[in-house]
C-alpha positions in Angstrom: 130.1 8.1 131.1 128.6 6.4 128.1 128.5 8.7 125.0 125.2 7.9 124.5 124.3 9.4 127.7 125.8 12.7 127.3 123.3 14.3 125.5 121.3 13.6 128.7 123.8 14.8 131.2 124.5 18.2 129.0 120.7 18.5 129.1 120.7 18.8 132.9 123.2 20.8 133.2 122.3 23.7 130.5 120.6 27.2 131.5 118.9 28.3 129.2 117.6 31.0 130.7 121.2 32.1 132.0 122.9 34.8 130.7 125.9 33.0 129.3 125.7 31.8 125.6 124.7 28.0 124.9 128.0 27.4 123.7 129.8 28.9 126.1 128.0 26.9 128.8 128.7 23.8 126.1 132.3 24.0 125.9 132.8 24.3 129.7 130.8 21.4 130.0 132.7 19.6 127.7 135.4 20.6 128.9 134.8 19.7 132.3 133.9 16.1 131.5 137.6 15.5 129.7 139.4 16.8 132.6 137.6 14.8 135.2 137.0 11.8 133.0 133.8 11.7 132.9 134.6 11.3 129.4 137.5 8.6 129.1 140.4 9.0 126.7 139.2 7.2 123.0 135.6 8.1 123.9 133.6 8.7 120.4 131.3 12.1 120.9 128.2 12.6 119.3 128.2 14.1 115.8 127.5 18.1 115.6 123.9 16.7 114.0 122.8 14.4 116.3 124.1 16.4 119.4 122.7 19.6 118.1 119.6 17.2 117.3 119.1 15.9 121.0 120.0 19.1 123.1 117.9 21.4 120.9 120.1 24.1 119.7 122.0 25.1 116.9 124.3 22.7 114.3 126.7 25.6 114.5 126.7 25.5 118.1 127.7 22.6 118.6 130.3 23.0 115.7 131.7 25.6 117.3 132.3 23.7 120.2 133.7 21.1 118.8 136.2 23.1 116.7 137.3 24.8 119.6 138.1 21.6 121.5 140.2 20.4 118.6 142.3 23.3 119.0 142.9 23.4 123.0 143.8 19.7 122.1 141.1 18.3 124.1 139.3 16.1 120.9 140.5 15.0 117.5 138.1 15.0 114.5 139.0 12.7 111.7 137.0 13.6 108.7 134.6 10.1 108.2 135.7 8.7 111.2 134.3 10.9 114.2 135.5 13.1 116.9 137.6 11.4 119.9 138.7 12.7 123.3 142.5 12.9 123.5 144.5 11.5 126.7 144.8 15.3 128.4 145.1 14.5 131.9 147.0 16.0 134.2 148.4 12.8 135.7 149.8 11.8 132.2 151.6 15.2 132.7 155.3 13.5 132.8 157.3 15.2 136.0 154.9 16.3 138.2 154.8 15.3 141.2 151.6 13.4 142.4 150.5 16.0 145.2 150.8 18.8 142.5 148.6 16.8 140.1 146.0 16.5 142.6 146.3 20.5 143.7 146.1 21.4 139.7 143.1 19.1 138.6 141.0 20.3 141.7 141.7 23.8 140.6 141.3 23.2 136.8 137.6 21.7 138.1 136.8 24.5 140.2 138.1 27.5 137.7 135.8 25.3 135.3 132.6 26.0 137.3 133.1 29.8 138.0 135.2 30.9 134.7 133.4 33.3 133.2 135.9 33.8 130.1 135.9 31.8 127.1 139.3 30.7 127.9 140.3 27.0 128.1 141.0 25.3 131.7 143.5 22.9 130.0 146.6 21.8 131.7 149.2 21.4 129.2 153.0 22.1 129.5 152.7 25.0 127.6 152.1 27.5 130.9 154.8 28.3 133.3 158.0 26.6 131.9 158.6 23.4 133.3 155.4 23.4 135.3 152.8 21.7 133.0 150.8 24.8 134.5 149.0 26.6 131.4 148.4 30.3 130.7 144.7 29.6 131.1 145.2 27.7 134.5 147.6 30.7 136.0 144.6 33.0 135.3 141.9 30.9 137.0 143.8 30.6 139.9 145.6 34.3 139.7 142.6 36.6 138.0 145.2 37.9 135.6 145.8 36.2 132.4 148.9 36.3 130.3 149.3 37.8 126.8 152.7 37.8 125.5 155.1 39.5 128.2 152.7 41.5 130.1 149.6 40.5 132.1 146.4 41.7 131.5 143.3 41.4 134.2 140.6 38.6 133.0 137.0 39.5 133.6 136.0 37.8 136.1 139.0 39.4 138.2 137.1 42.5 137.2 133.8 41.0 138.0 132.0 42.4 140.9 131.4 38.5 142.0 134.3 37.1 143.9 135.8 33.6 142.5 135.6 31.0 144.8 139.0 30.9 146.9 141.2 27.9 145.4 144.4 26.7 147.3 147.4 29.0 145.7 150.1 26.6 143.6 153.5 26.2 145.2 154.9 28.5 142.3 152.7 31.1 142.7 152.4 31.2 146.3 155.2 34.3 146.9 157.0 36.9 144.6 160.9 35.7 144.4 163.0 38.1 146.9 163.7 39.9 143.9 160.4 40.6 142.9 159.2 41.7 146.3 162.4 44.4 146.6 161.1 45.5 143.1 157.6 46.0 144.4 158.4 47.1 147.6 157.1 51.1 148.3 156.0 51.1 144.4 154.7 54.6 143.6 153.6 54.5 140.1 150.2 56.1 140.3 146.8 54.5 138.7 146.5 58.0 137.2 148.6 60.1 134.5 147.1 63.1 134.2 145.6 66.0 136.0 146.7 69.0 138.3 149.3 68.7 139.5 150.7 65.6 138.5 154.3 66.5 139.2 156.1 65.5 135.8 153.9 65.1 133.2 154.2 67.3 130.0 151.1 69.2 128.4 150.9 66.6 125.5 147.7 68.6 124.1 150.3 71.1 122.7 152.3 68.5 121.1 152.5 69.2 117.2 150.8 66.2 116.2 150.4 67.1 112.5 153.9 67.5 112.1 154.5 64.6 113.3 151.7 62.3 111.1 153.4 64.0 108.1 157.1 62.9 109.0 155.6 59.5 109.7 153.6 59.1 106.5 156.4 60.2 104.9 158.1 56.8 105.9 155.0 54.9 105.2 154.8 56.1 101.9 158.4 55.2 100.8 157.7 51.3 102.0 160.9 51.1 104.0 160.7 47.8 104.8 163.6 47.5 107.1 162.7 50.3 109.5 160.2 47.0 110.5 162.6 44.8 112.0 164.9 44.6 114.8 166.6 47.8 116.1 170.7 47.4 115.4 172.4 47.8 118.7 172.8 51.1 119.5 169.3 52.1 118.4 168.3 54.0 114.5 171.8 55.4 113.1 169.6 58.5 112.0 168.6 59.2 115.3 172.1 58.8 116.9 173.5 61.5 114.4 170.6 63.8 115.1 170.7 63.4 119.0 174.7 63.8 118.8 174.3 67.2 116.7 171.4 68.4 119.3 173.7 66.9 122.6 176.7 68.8 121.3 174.8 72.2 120.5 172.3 72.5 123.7 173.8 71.0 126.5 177.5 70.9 125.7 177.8 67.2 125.5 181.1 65.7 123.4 180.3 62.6 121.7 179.6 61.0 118.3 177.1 59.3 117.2 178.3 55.9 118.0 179.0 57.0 122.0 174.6 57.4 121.7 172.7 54.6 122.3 169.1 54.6 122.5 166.3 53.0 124.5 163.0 53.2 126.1 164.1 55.8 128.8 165.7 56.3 132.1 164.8 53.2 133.8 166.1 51.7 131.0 168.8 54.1 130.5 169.7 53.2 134.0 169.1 49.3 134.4 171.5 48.7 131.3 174.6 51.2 133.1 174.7 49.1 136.3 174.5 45.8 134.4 177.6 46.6 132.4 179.5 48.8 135.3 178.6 46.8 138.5 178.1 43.9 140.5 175.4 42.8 143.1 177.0 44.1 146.4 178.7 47.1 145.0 177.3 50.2 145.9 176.1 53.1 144.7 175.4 56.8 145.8 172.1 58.4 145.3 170.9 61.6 146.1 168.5 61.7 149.8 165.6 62.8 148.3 165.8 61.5 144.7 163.5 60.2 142.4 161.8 56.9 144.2 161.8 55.0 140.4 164.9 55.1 140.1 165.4 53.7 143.3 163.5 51.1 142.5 165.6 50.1 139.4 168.9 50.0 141.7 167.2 48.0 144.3 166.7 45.0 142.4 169.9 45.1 140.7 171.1 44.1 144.0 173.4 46.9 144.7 174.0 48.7 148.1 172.4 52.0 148.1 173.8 54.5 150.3 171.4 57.7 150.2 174.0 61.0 150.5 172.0 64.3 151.8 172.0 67.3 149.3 172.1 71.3 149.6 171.6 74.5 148.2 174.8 73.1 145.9 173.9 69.7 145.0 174.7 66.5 146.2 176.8 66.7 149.4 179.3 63.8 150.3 180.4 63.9 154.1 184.2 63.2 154.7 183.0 59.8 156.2 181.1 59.2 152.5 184.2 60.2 150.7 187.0 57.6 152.4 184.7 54.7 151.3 184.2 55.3 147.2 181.4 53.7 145.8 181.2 51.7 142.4 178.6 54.1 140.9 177.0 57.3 141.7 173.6 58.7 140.4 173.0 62.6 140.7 170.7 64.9 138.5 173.0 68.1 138.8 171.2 70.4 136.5 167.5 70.2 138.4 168.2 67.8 141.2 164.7 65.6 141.5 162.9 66.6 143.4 164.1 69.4 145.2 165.0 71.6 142.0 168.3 73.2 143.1 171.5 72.9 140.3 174.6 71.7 141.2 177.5 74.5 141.6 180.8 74.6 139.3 182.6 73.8 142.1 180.7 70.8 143.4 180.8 69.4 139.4 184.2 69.6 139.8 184.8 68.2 142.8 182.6 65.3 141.8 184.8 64.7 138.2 188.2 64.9 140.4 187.1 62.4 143.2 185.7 60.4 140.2 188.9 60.5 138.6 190.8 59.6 141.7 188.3 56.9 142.7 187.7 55.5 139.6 184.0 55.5 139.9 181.5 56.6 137.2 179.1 59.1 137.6 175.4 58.7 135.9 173.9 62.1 135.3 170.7 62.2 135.0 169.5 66.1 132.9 166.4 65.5 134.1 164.3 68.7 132.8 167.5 70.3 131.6 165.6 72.0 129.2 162.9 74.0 130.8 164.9 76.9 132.7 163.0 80.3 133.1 165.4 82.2 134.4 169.5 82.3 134.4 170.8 80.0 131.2 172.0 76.3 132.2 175.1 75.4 133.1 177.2 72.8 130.8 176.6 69.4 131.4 178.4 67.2 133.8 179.8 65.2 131.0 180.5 68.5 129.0 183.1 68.8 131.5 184.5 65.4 132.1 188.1 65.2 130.3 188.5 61.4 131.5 185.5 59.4 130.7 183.9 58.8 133.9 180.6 60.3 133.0 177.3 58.4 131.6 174.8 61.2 130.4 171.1 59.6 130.4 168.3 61.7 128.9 164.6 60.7 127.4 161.8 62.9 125.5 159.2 61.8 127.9 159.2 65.2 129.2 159.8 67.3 126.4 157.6 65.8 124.0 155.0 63.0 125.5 155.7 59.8 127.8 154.4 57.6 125.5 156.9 58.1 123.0 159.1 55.7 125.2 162.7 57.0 123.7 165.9 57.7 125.8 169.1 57.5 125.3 172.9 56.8 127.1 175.8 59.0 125.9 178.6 56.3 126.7 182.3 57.0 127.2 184.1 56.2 123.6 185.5 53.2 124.9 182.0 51.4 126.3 180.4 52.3 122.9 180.5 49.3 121.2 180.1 47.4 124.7 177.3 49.7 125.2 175.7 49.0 122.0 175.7 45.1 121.8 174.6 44.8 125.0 171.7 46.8 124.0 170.7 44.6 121.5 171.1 40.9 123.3 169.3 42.4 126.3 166.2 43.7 124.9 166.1 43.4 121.3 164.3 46.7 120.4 162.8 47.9 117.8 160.5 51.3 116.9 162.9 51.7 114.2 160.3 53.6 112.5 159.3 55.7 115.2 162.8 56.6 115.9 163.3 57.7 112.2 160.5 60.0 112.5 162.1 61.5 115.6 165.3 61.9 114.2 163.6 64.0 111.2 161.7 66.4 113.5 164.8 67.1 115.4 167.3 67.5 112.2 164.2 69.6 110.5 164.3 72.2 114.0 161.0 70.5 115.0 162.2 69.7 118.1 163.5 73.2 119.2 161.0 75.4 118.1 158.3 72.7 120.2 160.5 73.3 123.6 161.2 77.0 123.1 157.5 76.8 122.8 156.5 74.9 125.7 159.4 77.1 127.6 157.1 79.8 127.4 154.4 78.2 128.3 155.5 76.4 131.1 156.9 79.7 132.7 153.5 81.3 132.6 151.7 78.3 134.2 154.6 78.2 137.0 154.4 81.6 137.6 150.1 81.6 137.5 150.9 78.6 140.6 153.0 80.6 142.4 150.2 83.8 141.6 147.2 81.4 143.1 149.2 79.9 146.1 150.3 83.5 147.2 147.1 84.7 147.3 145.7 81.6 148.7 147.7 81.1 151.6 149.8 84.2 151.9 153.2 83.8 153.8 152.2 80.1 154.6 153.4 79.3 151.3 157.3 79.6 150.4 157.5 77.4 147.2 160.8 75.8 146.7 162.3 74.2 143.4 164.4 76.8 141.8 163.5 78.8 138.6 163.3 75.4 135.9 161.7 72.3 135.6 158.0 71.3 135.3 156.9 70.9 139.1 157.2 73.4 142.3 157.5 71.8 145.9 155.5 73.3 148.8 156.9 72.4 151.9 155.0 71.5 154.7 155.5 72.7 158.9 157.9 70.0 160.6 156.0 66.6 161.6 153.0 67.3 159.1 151.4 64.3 157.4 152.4 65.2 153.5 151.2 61.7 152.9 147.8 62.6 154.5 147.4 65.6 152.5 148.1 63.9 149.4 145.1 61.2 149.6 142.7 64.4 151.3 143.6 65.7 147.9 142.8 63.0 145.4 139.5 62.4 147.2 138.8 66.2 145.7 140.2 65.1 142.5 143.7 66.8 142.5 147.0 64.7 142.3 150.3 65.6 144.3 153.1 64.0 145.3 154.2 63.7 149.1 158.2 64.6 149.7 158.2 62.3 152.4 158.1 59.5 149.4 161.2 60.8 147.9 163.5 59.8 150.9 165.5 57.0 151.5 164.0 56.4 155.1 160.8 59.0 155.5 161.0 58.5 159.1 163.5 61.3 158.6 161.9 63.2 155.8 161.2 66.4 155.0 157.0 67.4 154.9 156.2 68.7 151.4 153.9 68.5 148.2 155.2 68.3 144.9 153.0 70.1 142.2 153.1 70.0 138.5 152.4 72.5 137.1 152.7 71.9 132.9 149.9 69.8 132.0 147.1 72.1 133.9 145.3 74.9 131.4 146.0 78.0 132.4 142.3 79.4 133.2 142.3 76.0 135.5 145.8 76.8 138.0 143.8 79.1 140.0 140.9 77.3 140.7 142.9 73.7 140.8 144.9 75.6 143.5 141.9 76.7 145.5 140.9 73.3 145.5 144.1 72.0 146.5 144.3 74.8 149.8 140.8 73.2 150.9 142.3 69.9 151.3 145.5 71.5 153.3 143.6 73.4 155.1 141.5 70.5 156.2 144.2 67.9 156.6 146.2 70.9 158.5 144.5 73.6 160.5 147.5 75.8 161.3 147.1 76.9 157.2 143.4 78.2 158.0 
């Protein structure tokens, strides 16, 4: 195409009684044209003027347009001499193989006729490395578009009108087998909040002033290098603070440097079998146990063998014992999700065949510090006199998810290890936010906020266990022990917890199936897990009510 007939052609193709802008329909025109050379490399557009002159809108318009062009790299402006189209097309892509090029341009055309975004279609090699597939391109022919690390929906994805169905690119066509292990039975749920989301902390009650006044505190002083990378390890303030609380409250030995910190227990986790294991080697978890974890350990490539707990803890047959794993995970002061704490005894048998075996042991003290009855025992790694112990721990729970802090406590001689690690595998930061934290636990903050929420929680657990009695009577025999933030409400042998679970959410009340925390559910236990701390208290009986009609529906032996 001559450029003195695209004026025409844009006229033709313009709807200006559309609902998309003038220059939005402009640039994709444009746009179009370059990519399917309509418009040949060299061509001479138009000035804004003239253009804006001939197709009856705007100067700015059209300088828009233009100016956007120039910095996708599909035109060059010279000033005094003109805009040109650059040479952009995907055959001059060097390394890509002729079928490919003929796959991507008749996708780039098609995401060009339906996108609904103002993102460029251009191919560039600036997309998936080595590819010559741009971000803009993956999200025409994915619906999600990237931004930075993490993907984010574009709208027409979320439009009501389906795209046009384009073939899928060789790269793009399958998850790796690593990717589909990590997705496989994924249970992170769309929602965070509600009764009874099991595990989720009332983060209404969380002192929020005190917290804006530590941080302003920081602002104020204009610490300028609490705004760059973390050192490995995590904030030396909060590592002191977290050893002096460790030491005091769960009887945890270790100094500062045995702490590191990160973004929680998946984290916590995925950096202890990096350092400690191998793909292949394998690992004991606890049959039920949380099904994120499980998740993390999956696509580590190690072997998970599943070991059945009971009223003691974890409970390793002879048969498990005579073939030591590499690692093993357990949660001995409120094993998740069943709630029961590990014995003495079974602690110490664990730390003697540890010893003997030279495994290490990964304790999770998961809700360690919400107990309503009997005090807690020591921690695992309060007792461990040879180093075999990792203690993992997080404020997610205590404080509010979205704070996004954990923390390892490392044996002395895997601190340093521990620490650098840390710091070439995800290069943290949050300094500031992790100063602040280390304040309101060194100022008793922290202490007074879960001897706080201790009280609370106990009155909401015991308002459940009020509602479900005199709801369903004997049919309910909650199970979970006397701490944590979530009761489990098992089910009759062969009952679809599953089933109950989405009758529920249809009535606008979240629970967790057991079923979901076992290795194989084929052999499950039937159960609901209910959380109990984030529901107000003149809310449990009626949420509960709620909760019964769906049972009672889903199962009629409850009626």
């Amino acid at each position: 195409m001559r450029a003195t007939m695209l004026s025409d052609w844009l006229a033709q193709r313009l709807d200006r009684r559309g609902d998309q802008p003038l220059y939005r329909q402009l640039h994709q025109l444009l746009q179009q044209a370059i990519l399917s050379r309509e418009l040949a490399a060299g061509t001479r557009l138009p000035s804004s003027r003239l253009l804006a002159l001939e197709l009856d809108v705007g100067r700015n318009t059209v300088t828009q347009v233009y100016e956007q062009l120039v910095l996708e790299g599909y035109v060059s402006a010279a000033t005094g001499r003109g805009t040109f189209v650059m040479d952009t097309s995907p055959d001059e892509i060097v390394g890509v193989p002729e079928h490919a090029v003929d796959l991507l341009r008749g996708a780039t055309r098609r995401a060009a006729d339906w996108r609904g975004d103002t993102g460029s279609a251009t191919l560039t090699t600036h997309g998936v490395a080595g590819s010559g597939v741009p971000r803009d391109e993956q999200s025409a022919c994915t619906g999600w578009e990237a931004s930075g690390s993490t993907a984010q929906p574009t709208r027409h994805a979320m439009s009501q009108h389906a795209a046009p169905e384009t073939p899928a690119l060789p790269m793009r066509r399958s998850l790796s087998a690593r990717g589909q292990r990590r997705l496989a039975g994924a249970g992170v749920s769309k929602r965070q909040w509600g009764a009874f989301m099991p595990g989720v902390p009332d983060v209404t009650r969380f002192p929020a002033r005190v917290w804006s006044r530590l941080q302003n505190r920081y602002w104020r002083r204009a610490r300028h290098d609490l705004l760059t990378y973390a050192p490995g390890g995590g904030s030396a303030l909060l590592r002191h603070a977290l050893a002096d609380y460790l030491r005091a409250s769960r009887s945890v030995r270790c100094t500062p440097q045995q702490v590191v910190i990160t973004t929680g227990i998946h984290q916590s986790i995925d950096l202890a079998v990096r350092l400690l294991s191998d793909p292949g080697d394998v690992i004991w978890t606890e049959d039920p146990c949380y099904w994120g974890v499980r998740s993390v350990l999956q696509v580590s490539g190690l072997q998970l063998r599943p070991i059945a707990v009971d009223d003691e803890g974890i409970n390793p047959t002879p048969a498990d014992l005579a073939q030591p794993p590499k690692l093993m995970l357990v949660t001995p002061s409120h094993q998740y999700p069943l709630g029961m704490v590990m014995s003495l005894a079974r602690r110490r048998m664990l730390l003697e065949y540890a010893r003997q075996t030279q495994c290490w042991i990964i304790e999770d003290d998961y809700d360690s510090e919400f107990r309503y009855g009997s005090r807690p025992l020591a921690s695992l790694q309060g007792l461990d006199t040879t180093g075999q112990v990792i203690y993992v721990g997080s404020f997610g729970k205590t404080l509010f998810p979205g704070l996004r802090v954990g923390y390892l406590v490392v044996p002395e001689a895997l601190a340093e290890s521990f620490a650098t690690a840390s710091a070439e595998l995800y290069r943290e930061g949050q300094l500031l936010q992790q100063a602040v934290l280390a304040e309101f636990i060194a100022e008793g903050h922290f202490a007074s906020h879960i001897r706080k929420m201790r009280t609370l929680y106990g009155q909401r657990r015991q308002r459940l266990l009020d509602a479900a009695a005199q709801r369903l009577g004997d049919a309910f025999a909650a199970v979970g022990g006397d701490a944590g933030l979530h009761l489990v409400m098992p089910l009759p042998e062969g009952a679809d917890d599953r089933a109950v679970a989405n009758a529920a959410l249809e009535r606008n009340i979240i629970v967790r199936p057991l079923s979901g925390y076992y290795a194989d559910p084929s052999h499950a236990s039937a159960g609901l897990l209910l959380g109990y701390a984030c529901v107000p208290d003149d809310e449990i009986a009626l949420a509960f009510d709620t909760l019964a009609q769906s049972i009672v529906a889903t199962l009629p032996q409850f009626a």
